[in-house]
C-alpha positions as CSV (number, residue, x, y, z in Angstrom):
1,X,95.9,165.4,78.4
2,X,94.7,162.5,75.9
3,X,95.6,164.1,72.9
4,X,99.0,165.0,74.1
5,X,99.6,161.1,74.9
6,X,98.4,160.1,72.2
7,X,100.8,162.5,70.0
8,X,103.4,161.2,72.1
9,X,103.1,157.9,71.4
10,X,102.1,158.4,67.7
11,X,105.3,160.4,67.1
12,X,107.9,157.8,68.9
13,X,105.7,154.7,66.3
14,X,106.8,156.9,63.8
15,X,110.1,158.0,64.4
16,X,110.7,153.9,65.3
17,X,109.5,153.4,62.2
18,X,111.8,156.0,60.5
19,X,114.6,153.9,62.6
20,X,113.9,150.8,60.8
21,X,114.6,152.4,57.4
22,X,118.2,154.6,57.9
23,X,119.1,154.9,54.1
24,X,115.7,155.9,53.6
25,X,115.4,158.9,56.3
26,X,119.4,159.6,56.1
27,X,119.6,158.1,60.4
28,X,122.6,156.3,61.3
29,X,122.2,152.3,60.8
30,X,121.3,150.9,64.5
31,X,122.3,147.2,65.6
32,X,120.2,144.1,65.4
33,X,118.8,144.1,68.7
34,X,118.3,147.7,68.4
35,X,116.1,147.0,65.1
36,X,114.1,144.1,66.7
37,X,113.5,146.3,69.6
38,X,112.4,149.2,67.4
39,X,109.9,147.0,65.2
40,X,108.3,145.5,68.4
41,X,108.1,149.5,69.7
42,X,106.2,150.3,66.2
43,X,103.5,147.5,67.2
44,X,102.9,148.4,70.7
45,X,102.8,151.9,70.7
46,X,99.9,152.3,68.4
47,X,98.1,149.6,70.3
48,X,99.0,151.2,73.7
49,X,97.6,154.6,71.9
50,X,94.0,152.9,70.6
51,X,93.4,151.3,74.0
52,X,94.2,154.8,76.2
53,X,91.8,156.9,73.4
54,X,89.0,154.4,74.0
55,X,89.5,154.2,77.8
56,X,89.7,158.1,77.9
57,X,86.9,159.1,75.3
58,X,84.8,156.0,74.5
59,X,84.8,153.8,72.0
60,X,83.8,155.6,68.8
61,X,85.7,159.5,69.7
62,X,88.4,157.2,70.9
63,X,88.9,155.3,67.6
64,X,88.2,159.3,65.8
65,X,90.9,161.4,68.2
66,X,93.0,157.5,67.5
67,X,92.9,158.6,63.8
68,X,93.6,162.1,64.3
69,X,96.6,162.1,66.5
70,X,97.8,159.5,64.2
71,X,97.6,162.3,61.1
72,X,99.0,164.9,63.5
73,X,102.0,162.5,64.8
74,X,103.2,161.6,61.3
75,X,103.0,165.3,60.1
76,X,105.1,165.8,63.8
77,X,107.2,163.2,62.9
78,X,107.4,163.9,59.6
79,X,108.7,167.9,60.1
80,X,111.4,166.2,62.7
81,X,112.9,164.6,60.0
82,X,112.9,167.2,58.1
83,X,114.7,169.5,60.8
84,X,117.2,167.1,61.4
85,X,118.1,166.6,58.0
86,X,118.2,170.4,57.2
87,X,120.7,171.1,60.2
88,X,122.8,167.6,59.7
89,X,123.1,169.8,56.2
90,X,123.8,173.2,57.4
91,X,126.5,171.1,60.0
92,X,128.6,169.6,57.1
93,X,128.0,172.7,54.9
94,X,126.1,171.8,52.1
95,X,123.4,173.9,50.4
């Protein structure tokens, strides 16, 4: 049940991150207090993340599963993105 946390929280640091850069990663541009919100999310998340892996595991498998849900999260993240853009695309029609 670790590893699933920990993919939880890596993904929503990621996709907060994605948030903070719209033109970038084609999202809708989100107010100001929106953005602040979503840069303090990025920060606490992977914190909240490192502290539950050591808790749960101990401290060195804790910082190595840390390390690998991170990789697994961004690739999760990562293929999100890509899904969303690919059916924003097939939406409006485009090729």
């Amino acid at each position: 049940m670790t590893v699933v946390s920990l993919l939880v929280l890596w993904v929503i640091a990621f996709m907060c991150h994605a948030a903070l850069w719209p033109a970038r990663y084609g999202l809708p541009v989100l107010p100001s207090a929106a953005q602040s919100m979503m840069g303090v999310t990025r920060f606490i998340l992977p914190v909240l993340a490192l502290g539950l892996a050591v808790e749960g595991q101990g401290s060195v498998m804790g910082v190595l599963l840390w390390f690998a849900a991170l990789s697994f999260g961004g690739l999760m993240a990562a293929s999100l993105l890509v899904l969303r853009g690919t059916i924003m695309r097939e939406i409006r029609g485009e090729n």
